[in-house]
MMTF fields as JSON, N, C-alpha, C and O atoms, coordinates in Angstrom:
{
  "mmtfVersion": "1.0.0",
  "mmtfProducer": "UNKNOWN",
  "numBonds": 479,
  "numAtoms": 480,
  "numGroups": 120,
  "numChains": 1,
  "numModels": 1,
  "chainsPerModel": [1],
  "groupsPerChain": [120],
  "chainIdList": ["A"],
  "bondAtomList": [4, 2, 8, 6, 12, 10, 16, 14, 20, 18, 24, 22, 28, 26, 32, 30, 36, 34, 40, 38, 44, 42, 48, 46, 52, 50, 56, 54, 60, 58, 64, 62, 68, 66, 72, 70, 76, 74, 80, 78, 84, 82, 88, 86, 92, 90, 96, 94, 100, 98, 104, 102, 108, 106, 112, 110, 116, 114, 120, 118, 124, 122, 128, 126, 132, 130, 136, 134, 140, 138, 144, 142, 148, 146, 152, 150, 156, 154, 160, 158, 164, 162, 168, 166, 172, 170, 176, 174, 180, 178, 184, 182, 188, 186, 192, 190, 196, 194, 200, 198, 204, 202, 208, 206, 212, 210, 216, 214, 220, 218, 224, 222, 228, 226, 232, 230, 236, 234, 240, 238, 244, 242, 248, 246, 252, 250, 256, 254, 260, 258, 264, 262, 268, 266, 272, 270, 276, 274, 280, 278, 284, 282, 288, 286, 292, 290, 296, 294, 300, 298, 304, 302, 308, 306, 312, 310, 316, 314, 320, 318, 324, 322, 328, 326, 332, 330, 336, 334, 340, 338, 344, 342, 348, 346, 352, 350, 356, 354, 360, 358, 364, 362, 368, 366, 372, 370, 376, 374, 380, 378, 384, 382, 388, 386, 392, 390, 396, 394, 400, 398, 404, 402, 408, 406, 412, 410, 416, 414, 420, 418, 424, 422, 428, 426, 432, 430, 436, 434, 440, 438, 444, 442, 448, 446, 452, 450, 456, 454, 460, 458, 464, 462, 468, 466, 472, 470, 476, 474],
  "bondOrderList": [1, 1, 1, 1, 1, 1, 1, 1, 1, 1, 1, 1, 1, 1, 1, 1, 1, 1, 1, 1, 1, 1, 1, 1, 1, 1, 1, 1, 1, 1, 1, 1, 1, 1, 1, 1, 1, 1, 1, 1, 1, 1, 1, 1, 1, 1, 1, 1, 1, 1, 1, 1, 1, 1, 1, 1, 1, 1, 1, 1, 1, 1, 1, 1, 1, 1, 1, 1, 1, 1, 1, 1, 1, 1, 1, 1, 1, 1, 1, 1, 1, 1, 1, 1, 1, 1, 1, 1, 1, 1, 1, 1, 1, 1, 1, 1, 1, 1, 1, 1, 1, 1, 1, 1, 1, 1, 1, 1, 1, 1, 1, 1, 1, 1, 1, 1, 1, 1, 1],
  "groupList": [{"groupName": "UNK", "atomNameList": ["N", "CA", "C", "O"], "elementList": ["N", "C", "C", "O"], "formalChargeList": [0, 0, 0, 0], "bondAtomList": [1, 0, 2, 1, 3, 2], "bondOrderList": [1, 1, 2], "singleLetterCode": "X", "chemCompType": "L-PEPTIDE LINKING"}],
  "groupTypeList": [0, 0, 0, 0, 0, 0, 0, 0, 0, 0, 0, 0, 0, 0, 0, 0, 0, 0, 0, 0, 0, 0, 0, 0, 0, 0, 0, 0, 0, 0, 0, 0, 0, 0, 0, 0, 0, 0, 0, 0, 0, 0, 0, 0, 0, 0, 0, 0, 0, 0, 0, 0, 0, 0, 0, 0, 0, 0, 0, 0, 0, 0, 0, 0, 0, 0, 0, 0, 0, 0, 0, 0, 0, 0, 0, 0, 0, 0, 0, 0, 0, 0, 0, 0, 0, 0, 0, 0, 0, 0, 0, 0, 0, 0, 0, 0, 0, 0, 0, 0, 0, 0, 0, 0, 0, 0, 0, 0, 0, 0, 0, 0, 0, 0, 0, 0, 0, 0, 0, 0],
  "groupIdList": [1, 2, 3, 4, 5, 6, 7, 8, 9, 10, 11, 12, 13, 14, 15, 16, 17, 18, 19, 20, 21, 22, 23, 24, 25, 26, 27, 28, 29, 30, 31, 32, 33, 34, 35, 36, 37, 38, 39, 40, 41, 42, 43, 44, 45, 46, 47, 48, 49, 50, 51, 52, 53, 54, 55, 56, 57, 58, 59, 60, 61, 62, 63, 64, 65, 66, 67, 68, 69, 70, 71, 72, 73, 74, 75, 76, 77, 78, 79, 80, 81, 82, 83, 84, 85, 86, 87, 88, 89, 90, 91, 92, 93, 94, 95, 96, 97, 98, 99, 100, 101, 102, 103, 104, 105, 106, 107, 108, 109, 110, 111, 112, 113, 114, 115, 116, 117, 118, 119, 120],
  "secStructList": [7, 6, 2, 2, 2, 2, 2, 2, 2, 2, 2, 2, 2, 2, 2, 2, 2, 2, 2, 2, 2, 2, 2, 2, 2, 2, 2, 2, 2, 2, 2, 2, 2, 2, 2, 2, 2, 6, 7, 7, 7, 7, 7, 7, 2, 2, 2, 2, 2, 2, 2, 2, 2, 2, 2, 2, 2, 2, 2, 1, 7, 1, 1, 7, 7, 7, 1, 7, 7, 7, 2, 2, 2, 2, 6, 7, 1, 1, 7, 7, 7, 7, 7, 1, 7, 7, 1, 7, 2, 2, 2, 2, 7, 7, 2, 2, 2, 2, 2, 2, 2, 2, 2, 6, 6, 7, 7, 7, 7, 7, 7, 7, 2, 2, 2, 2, 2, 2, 2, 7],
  "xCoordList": [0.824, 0.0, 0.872, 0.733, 1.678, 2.793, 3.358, 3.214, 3.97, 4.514, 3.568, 4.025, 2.171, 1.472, 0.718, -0.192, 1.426, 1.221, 2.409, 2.248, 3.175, 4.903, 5.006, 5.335, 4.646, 4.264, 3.414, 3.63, 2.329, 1.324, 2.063, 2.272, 2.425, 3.202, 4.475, 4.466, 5.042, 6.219, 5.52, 6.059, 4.363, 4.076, 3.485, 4.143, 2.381, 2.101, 3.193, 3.151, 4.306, 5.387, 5.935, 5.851, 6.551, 7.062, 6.082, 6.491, 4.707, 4.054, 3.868, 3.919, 3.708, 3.398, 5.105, 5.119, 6.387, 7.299, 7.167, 7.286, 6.965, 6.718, 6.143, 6.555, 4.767, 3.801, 4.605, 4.931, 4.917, 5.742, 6.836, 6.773, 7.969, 8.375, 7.989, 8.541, 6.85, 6.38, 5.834, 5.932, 5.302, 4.481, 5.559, 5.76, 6.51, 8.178, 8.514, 8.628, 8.713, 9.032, 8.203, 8.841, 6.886, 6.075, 5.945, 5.566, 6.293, 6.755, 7.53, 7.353, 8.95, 10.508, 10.214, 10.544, 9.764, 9.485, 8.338, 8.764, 7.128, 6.72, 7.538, 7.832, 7.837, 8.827, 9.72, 9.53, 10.586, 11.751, 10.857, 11.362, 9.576, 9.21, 7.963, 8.024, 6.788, 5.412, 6.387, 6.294, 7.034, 6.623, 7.816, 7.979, 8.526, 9.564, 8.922, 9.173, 7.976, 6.977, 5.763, 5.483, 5.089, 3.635, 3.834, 2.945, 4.816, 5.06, 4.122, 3.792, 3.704, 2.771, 4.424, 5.643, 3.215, 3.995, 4.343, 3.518, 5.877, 6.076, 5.089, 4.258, 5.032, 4.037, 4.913, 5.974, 4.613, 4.923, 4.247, 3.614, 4.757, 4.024, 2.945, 2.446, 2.276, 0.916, -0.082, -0.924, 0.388, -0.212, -0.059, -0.916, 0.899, 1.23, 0.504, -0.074, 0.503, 0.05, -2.13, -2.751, -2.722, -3.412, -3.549, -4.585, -2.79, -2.869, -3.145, -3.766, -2.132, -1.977, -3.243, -3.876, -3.993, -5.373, -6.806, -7.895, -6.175, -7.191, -6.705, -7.539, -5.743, -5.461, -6.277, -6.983, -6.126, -6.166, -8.418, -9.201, -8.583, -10.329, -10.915, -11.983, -9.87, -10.139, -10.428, -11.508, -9.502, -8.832, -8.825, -8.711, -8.979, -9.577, -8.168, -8.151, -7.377, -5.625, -4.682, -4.752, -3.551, -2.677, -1.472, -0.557, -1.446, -0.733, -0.556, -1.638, -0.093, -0.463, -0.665, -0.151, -1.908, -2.433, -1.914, -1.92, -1.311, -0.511, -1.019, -1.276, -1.119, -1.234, -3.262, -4.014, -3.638, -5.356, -5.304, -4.557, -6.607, -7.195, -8.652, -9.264, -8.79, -10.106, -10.002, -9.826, -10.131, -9.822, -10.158, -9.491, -11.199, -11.427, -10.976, -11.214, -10.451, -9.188, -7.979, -7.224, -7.704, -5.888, -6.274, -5.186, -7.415, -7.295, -7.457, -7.421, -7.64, -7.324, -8.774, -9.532, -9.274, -10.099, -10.446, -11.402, -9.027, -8.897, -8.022, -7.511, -7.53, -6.737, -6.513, -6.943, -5.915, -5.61, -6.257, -6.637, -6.645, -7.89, -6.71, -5.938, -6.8, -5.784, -6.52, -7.241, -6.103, -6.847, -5.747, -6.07, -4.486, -3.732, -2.526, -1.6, -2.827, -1.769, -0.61, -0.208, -0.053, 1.502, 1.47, 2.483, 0.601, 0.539, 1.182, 0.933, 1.849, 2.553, 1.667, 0.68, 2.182, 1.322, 0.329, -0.885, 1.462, 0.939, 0.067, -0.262, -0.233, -0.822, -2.527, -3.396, -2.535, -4.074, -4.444, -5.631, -3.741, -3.85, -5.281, -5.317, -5.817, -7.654, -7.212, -6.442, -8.097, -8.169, -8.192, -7.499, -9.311, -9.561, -8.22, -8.078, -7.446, -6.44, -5.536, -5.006, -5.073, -3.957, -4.767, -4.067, -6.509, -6.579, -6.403, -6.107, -6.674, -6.237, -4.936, -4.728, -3.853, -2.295, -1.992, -1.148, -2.663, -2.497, -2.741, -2.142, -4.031, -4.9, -4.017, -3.69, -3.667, -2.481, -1.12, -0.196, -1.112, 0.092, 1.408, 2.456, 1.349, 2.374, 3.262, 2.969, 4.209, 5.063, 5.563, 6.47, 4.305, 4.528, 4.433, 3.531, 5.497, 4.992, 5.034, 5.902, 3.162, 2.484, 2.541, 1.772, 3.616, 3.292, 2.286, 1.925, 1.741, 0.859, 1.601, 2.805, 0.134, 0.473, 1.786, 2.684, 1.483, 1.579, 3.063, 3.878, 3.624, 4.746, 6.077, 7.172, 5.762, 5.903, 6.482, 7.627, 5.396, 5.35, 6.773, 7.845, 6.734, 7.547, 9.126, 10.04, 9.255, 10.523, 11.531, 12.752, 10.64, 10.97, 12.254, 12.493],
  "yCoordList": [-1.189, 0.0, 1.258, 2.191, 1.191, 2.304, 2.805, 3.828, 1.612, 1.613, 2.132, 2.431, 2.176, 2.543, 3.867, 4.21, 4.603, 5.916, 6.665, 7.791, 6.404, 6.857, 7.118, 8.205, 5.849, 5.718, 6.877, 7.552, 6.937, 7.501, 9.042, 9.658, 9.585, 10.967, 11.197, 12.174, 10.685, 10.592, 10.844, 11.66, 10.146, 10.032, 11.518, 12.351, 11.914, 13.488, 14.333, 15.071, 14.317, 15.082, 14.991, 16.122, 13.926, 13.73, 14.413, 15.372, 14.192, 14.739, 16.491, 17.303, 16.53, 17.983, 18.903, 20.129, 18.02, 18.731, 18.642, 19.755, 17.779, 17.801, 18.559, 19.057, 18.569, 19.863, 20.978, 21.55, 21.22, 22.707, 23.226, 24.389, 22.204, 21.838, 22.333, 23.332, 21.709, 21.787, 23.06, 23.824, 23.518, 25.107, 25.593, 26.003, 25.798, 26.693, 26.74, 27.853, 25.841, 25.439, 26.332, 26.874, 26.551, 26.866, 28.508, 29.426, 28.683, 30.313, 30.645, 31.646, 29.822, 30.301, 30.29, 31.315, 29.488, 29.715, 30.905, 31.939, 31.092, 32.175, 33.433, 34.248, 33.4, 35.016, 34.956, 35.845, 34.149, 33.642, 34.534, 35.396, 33.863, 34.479, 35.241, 35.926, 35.408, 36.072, 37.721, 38.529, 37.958, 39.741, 40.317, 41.533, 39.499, 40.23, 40.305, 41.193, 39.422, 39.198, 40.336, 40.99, 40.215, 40.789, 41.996, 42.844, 42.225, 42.695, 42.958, 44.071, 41.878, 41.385, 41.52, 41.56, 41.551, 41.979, 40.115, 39.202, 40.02, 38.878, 38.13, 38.878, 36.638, 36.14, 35.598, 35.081, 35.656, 35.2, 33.013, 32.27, 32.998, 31.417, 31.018, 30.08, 32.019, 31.507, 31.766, 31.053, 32.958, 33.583, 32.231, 31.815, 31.871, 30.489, 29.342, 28.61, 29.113, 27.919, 28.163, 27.228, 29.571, 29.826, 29.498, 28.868, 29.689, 29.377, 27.957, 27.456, 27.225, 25.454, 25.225, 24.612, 25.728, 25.101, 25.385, 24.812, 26.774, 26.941, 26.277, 26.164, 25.901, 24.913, 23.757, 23.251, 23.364, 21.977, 22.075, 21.324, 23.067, 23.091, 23.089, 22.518, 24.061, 24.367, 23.196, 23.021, 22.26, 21.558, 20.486, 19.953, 19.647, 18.69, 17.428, 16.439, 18.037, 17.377, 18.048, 19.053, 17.643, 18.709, 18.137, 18.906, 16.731, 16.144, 14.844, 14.807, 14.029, 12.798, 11.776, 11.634, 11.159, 9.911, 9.067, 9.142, 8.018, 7.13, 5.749, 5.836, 4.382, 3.213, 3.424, 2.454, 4.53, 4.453, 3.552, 3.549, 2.59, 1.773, 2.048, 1.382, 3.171, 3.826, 4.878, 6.065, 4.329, 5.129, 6.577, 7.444, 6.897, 7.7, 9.142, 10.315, 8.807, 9.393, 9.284, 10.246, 7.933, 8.401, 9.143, 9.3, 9.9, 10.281, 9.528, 9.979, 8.228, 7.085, 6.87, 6.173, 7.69, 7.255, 5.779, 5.017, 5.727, 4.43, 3.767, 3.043, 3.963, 2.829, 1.473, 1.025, 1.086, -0.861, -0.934, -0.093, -2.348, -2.197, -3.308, -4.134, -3.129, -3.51, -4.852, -4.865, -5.66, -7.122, -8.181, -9.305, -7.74, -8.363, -9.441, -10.016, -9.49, -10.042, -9.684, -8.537, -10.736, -9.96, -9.975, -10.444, -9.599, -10.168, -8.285, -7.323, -8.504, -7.313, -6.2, -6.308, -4.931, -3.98, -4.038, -4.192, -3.834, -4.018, -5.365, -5.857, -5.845, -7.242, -6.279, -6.532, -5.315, -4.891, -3.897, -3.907, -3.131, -1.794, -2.205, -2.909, -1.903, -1.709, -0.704, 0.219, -1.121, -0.315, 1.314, 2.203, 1.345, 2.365, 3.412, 4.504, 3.04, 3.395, 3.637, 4.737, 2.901, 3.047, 4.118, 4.97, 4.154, 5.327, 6.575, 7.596, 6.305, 7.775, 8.229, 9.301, 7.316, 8.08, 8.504, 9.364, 7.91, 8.091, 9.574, 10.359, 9.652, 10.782, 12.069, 13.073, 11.646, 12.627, 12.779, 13.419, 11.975, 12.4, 12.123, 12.678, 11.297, 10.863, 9.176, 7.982, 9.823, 8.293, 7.726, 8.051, 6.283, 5.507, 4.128, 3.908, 3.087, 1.966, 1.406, 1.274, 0.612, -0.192, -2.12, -2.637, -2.778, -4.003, -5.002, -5.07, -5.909, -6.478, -7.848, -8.099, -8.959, -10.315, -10.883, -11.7, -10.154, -10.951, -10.356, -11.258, -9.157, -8.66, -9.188, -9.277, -9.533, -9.899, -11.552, -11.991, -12.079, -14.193, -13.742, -14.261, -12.829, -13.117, -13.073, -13.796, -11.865, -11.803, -12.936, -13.086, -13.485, -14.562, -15.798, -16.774],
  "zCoordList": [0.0, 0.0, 0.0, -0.791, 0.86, 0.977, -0.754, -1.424, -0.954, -2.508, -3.787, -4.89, -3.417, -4.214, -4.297, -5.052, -3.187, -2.523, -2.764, -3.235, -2.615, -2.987, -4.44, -4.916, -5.248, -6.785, -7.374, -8.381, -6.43, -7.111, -7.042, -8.088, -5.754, -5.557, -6.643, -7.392, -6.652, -7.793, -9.337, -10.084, -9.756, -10.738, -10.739, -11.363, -10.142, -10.066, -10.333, -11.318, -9.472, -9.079, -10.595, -11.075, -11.689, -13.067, -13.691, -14.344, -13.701, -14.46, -14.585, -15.508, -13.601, -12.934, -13.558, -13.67, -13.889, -14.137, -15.431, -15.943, -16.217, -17.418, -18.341, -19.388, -17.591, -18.224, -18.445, -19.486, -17.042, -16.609, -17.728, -18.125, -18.283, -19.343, -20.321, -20.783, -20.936, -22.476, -22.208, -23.168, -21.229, -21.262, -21.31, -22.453, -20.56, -20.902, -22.068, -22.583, -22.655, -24.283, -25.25, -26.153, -25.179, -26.213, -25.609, -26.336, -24.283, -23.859, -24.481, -25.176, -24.506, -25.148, -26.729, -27.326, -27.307, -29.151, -28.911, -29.424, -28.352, -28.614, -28.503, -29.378, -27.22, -27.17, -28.363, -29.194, -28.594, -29.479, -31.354, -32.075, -31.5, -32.561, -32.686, -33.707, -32.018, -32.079, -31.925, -32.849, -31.016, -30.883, -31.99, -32.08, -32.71, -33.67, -34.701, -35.515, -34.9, -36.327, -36.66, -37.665, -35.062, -35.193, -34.44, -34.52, -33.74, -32.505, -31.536, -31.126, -31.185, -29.85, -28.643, -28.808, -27.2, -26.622, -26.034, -26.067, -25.513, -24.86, -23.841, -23.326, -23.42, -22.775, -21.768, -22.116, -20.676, -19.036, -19.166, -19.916, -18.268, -18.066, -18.007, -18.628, -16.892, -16.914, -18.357, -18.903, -18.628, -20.065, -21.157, -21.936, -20.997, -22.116, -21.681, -22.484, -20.234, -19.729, -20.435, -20.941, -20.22, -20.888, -21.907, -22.121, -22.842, -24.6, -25.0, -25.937, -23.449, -24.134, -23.903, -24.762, -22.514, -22.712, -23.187, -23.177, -23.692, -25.217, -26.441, -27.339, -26.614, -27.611, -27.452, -28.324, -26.245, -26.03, -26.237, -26.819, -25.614, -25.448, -26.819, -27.037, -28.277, -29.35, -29.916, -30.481, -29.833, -30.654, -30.774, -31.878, -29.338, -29.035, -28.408, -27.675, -29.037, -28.759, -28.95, -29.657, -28.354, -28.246, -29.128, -29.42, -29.586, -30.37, -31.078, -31.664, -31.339, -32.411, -30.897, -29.787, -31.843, -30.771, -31.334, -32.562, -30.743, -30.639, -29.712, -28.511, -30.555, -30.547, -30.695, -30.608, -30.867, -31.02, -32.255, -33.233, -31.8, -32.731, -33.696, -34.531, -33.183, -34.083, -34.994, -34.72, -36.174, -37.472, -37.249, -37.815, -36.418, -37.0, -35.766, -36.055, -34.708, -33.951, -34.638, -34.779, -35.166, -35.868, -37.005, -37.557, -37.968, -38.95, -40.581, -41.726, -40.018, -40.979, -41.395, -40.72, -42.899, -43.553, -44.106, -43.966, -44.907, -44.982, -44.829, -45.684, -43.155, -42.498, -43.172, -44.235, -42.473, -42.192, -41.491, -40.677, -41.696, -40.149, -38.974, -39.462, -37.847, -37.287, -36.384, -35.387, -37.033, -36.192, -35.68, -35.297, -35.707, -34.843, -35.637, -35.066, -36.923, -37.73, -38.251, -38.447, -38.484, -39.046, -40.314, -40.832, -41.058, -43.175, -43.028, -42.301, -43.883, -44.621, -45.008, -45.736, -44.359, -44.992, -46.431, -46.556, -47.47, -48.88, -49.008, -50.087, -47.842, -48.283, -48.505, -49.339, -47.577, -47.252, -48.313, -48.636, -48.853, -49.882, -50.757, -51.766, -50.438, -51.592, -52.434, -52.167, -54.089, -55.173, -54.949, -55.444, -53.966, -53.661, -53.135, -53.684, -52.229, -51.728, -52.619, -52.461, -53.689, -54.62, -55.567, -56.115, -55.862, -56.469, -56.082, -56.703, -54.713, -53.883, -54.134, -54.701, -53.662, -53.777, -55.274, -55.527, -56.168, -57.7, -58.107, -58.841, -57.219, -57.883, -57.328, -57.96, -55.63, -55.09, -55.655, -55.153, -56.985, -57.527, -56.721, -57.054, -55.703, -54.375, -55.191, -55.126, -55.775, -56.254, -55.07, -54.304, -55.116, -54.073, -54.782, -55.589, -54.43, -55.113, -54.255, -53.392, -54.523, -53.738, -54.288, -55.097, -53.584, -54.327, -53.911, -52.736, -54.981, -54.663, -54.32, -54.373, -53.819, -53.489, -54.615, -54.415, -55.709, -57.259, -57.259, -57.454, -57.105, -57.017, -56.339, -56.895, -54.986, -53.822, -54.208, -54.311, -54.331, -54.793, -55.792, -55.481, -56.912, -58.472, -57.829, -58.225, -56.541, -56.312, -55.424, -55.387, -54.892, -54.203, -54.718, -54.006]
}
C-alpha cells in the first residue's frame, strides 16, 4: 500500500514537471518568434500555460495519438484495419487506396500479393 502511494506521488510530481516543461518550451518559441513578427507583446508562463489550454479546449488534442485503434481518432479514412496479424502492410492496400495516392500524384509503389510471390 505504501509503494502505491509513494508511486502515485512521484508520478504526479514527473508529471506535474513535465507539463511545466512543455508550457516553458512553447513560452521560449513564442517570445523567441510572435513579438519580432507581429510585434505582440512577450508572454509570461501563466499567459502560455493559458494558450496550451485553449489549444487543447479548441482543438480537441494537443498532439499525435498514438497506438489508437479507431480510425477515425488516428485520422485514418482508410486505415488498415488492425486485427492483430503480421501479413505485410501491402498485403491490405484496396483499389480504392492506390486510387487515392495516384490521384495525389504521391510516387509511391504499392506491391501487390503478385509482385511480392515473383521476387521470391
Amino acid at each position: 500500500m505504501k509503494k502505491i502511494i509513494v508511486r502515485s506521488i512521484v508520478t504526479v510530481i514527473c508529471g506535474t514537471a513535465v507539463i511545466a516543461m512543455l508550457i516553458w518550451l512553447v513560452m521560449l518559441l513564442w517570445n523567441a518568434i510572435v513579438p519580432e513578427l507581429t510585434g505582440w507583446e512577450e508572454i509570461d508562463f501563466w499567459q502560455c500555460a493559458g494558450l496550451c489550454v485553449l489549444f487543447r479546449l479548441i482543438t480537441g488534442h494537443i498532439g499525435v495519438s498514438f497506438g489508437t485503434d479507431d480510425k477515425s481518432e488516428a485520422g485514418c479514412e482508410d486505415g488498415f484495419e488492425n486485427d492483430g496479424s503480421m501479413e505485410k502492410p501491402w498485403n491490405k492496400v484496396t483499389r480504392k487506396s492506390k486510387k487515392f495516392w495516384k490521384d495525389c500524384e504521391v510516387d509511391v509503389i504499392l506491391e501487390t500479393n503478385d509482385n511480392v510471390e515473383s521476387k521470391k
